[in-house]
C-alpha positions as a printed Julia matrix, in Angstrom:
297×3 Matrix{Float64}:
 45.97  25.06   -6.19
 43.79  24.19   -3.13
 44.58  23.44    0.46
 43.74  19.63    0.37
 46.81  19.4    -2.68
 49.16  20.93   -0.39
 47.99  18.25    2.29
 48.31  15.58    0.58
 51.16  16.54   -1.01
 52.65  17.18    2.68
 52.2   13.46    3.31
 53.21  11.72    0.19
 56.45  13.72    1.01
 56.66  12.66    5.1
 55.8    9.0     3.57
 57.7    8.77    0.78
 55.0    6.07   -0.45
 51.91   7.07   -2.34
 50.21   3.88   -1.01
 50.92   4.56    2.61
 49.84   8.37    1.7
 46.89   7.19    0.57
 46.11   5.41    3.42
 46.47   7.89    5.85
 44.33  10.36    3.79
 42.15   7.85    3.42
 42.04   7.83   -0.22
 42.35   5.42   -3.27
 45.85   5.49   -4.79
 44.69   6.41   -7.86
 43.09   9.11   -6.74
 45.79  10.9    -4.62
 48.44  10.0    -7.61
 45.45  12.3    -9.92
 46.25  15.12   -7.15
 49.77  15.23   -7.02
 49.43  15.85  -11.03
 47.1   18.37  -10.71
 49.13  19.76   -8.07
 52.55  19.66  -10.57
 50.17  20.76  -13.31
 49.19  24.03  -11.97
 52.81  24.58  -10.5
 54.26  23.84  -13.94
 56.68  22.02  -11.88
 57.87  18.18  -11.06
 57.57  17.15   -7.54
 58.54  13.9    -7.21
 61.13  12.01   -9.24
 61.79   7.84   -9.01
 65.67   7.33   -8.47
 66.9    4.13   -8.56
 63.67   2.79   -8.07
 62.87   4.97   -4.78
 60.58   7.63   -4.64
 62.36  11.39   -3.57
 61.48  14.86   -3.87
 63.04  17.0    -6.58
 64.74  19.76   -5.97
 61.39  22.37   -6.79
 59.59  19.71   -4.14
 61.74  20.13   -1.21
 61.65  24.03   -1.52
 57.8   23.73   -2.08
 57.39  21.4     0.94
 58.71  23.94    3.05
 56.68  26.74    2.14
 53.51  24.52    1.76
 54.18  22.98    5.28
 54.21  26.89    6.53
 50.77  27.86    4.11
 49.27  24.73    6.07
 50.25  25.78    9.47
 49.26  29.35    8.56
 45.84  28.0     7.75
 45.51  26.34   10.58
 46.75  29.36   12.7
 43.62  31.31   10.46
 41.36  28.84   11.46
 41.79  28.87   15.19
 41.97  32.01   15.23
 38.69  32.36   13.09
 36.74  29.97   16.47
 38.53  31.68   19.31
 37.34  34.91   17.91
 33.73  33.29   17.57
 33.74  32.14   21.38
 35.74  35.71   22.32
 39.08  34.98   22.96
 40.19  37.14   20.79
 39.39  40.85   19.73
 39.3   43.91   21.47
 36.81  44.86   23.97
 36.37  48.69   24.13
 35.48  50.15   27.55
 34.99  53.27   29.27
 34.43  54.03   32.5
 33.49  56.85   34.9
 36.42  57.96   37.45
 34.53  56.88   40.24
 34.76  53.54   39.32
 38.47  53.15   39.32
 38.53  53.18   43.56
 37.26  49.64   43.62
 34.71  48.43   40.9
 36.97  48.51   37.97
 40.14  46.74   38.86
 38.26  43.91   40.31
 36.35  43.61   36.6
 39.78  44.03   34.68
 41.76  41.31   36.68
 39.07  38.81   36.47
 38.33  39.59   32.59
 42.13  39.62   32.02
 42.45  35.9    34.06
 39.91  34.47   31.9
 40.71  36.12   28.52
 44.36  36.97   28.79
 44.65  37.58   24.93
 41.5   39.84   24.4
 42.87  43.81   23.73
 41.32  46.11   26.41
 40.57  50.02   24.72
 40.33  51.75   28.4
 39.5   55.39   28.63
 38.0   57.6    31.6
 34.72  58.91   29.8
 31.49  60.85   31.39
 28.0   58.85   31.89
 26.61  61.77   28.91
 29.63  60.59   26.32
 29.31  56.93   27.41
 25.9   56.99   26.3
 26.25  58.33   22.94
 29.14  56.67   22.23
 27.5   53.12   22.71
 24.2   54.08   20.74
 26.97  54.96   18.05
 28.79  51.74   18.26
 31.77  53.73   19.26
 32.19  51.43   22.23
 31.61  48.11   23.7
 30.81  48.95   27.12
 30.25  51.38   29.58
 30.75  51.62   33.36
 28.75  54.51   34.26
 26.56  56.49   36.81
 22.89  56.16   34.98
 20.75  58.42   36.97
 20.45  59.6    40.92
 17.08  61.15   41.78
 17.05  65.17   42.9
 13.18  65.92   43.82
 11.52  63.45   41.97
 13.44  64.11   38.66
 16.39  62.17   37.23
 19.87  63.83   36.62
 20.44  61.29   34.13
 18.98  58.49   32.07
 20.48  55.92   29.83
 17.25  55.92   27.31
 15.74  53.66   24.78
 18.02  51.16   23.38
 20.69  50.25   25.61
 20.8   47.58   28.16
 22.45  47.92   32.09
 22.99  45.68   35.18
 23.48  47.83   38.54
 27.01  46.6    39.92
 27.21  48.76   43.0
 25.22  51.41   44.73
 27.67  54.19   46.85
 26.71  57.16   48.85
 28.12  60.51   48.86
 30.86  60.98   51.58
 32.36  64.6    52.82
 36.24  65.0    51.89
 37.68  67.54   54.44
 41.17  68.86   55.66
 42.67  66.25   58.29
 42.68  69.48   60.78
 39.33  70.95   59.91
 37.05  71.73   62.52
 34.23  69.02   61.82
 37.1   66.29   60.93
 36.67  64.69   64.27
 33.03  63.82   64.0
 32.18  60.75   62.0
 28.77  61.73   60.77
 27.8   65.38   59.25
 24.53  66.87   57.37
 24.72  68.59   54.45
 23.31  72.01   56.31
 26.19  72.09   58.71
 27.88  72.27   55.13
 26.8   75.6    53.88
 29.32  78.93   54.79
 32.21  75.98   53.81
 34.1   76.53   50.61
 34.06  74.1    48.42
 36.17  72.24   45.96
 33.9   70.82   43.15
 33.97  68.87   39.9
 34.09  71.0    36.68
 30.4   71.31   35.16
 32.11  69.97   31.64
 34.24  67.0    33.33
 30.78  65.0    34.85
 27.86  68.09   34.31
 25.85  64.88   35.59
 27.65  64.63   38.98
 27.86  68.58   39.37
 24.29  69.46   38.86
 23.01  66.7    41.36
 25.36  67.26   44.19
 24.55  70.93   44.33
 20.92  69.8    43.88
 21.09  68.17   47.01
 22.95  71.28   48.72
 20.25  72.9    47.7
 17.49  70.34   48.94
 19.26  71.33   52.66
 19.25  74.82   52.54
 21.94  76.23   50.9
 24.01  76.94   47.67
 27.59  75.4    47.39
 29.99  78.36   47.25
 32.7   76.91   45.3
 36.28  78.03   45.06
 37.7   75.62   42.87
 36.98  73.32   40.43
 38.81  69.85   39.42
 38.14  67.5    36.24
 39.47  64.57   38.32
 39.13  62.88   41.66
 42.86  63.08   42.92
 43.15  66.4    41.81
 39.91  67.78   44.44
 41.32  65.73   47.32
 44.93  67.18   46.45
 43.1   70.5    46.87
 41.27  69.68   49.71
 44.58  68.41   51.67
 45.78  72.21   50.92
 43.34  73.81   52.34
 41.49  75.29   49.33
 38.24  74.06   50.36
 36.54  71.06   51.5
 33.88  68.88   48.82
 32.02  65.92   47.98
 32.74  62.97   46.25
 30.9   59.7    45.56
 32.65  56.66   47.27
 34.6   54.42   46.86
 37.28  57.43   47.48
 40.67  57.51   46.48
 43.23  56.64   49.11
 44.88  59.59   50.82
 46.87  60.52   53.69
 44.56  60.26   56.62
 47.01  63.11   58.22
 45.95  65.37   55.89
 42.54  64.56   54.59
 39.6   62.42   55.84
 36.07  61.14   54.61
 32.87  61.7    56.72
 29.74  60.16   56.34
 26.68  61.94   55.71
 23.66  61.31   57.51
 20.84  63.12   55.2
 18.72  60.6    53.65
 20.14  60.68   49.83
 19.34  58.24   47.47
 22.2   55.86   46.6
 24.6   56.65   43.59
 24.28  53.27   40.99
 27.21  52.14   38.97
 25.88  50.77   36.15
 27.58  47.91   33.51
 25.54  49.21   29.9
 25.9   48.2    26.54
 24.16  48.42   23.33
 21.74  45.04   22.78
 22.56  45.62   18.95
 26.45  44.58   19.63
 26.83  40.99   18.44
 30.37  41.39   19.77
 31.19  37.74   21.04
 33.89  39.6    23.3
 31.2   41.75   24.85
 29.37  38.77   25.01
 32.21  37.1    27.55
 32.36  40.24   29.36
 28.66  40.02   30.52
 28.93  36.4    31.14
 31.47  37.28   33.27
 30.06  39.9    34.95
């Protein structure tokens, strides 16, 4: 049994006339009449019966219509979905993104990809620049959103390597987060050196080992070695701690919105390099999802 049967069995039943049928298929009577035998043939069934000289379904054709009017429409159904896929409509995009991204970068990304391609999955999940990296040399992931590399003395905290691709999407600077009532809140701009007998409230070394080794490599450049207090695996969390009291720290903007009556962000006015966020993704991934993501982007 093949789909073109079912079709033109579908029509010699909405037509009730194998002539008419015929036409619309665009087919020689004969011919369509040699289908709807090999159709009853394989079905070991009769289809059509004449009754007083008109032409009506049996009772086996009217409960095959029905299901081959649904195998049709399924078809069809397989085939659209087959293109939309192809053009990336459809499918999953899997993405992961460092927290620092979420502030700003990241929702404006997800409502525009979501607007365009309302019916493509999103896999979201909060991932460091270090897992991002293997994970899309792996083919684990789609896409990253990530922090590729800040320079500390001439060297490179990290780098994205051979064999993935990136577009620079922002470029943010490192801002102070301090207690609403602390002594330097009321200036605007600090240096890092007025920074050193403070306690501080950092990430955790295994959360972003990345972000942790170059901040205090720029304490360092000024002077001084953080003394930390506590330690946080997520943004909210440090400027929760900060608002206590536990310490002040430093976080890469955009920054989380807060309570400026109990926390505030400061400027710094050192001379740090910029922090890139970085779009990267594997050149290798003929995803045609990924593919309307960059477009996109």
């Amino acid at each position: 049994m093949e789909l073109r049967q079912l079709r033109s069995f579908v029509v010699v039943a909405d037509e009730m006339n194998v002539g008419r049928a015929a036409t619309r298929l665009h087919l020689t009577q004969p011919s369509l009449s040699r289908q709807i035998a090999a159709l009853e043939r394989d079905l070991g069934v009769e289809l059509f019966a004449r009754v007083k000289r008109r032409f009506v379904l049996t009772a086996a054709g009217e409960t095959f219509l029905a299901e081959a009017q649904d195998l049709l429409r399924r078809s069809d159904e397989a085939v659209r979905a087959a293109q939309r896929t192809q053009r990336g409509e459809l499918g999953t995009l899997r993405l992961r993104f460092v927290q620092s991204a979420t502030f700003e970068i990241l929702p404006r990304l997800l409502s525009a990809f979501r607007q365009a391609y309302p019916e493509v999955v999103l896999d979201l999940e909060s991932s460091t620049t270090l897992r991002q990296t293997e994970a899309l040399r792996d083919g684990r992931i789609d896409v990253g959103l990530l922090r590729p590399s800040t320079a500390v003395g001439g060297t490179a905290a990290v780098q994205l390597g051979p064999g993935l691709a990136s577009r620079v999407v922002a470029e943010d600077s490192l801002v102070v987060v301090l207690p609403a009532r602390h002594r330097l809140a009321r200036r605007k701009r600090l240096r890092l050196a007025e920074l050193a007998d403070e306690p501080f409230v950092f990430y955790s070394r295994p959360s972003g080992p990345a972000v942790h080794d170059t901040i205090v490599g720029f304490c360092r450049a000024a002077g001084f070695t953080p003394r930390i207090e506590q330690e946080a695996a997520d943004v909210q969390t440090i400027v929760s701690l900060v608002a206590a009291g536990l310490g002040i720290s430093l976080l890469i903007s955009p920054t989380p919105p807060s309570n400026p009556d109990t926390v505030v962000y400061r400027e710094l006015s050192d001379d740090l390099p910029p922090w890139q966020l970085s779009v990267a993704w594997s050149p290798d991934n003929r995803s045609p999802v990924l593919s309307r993501f960059l477009d996109l982007l």
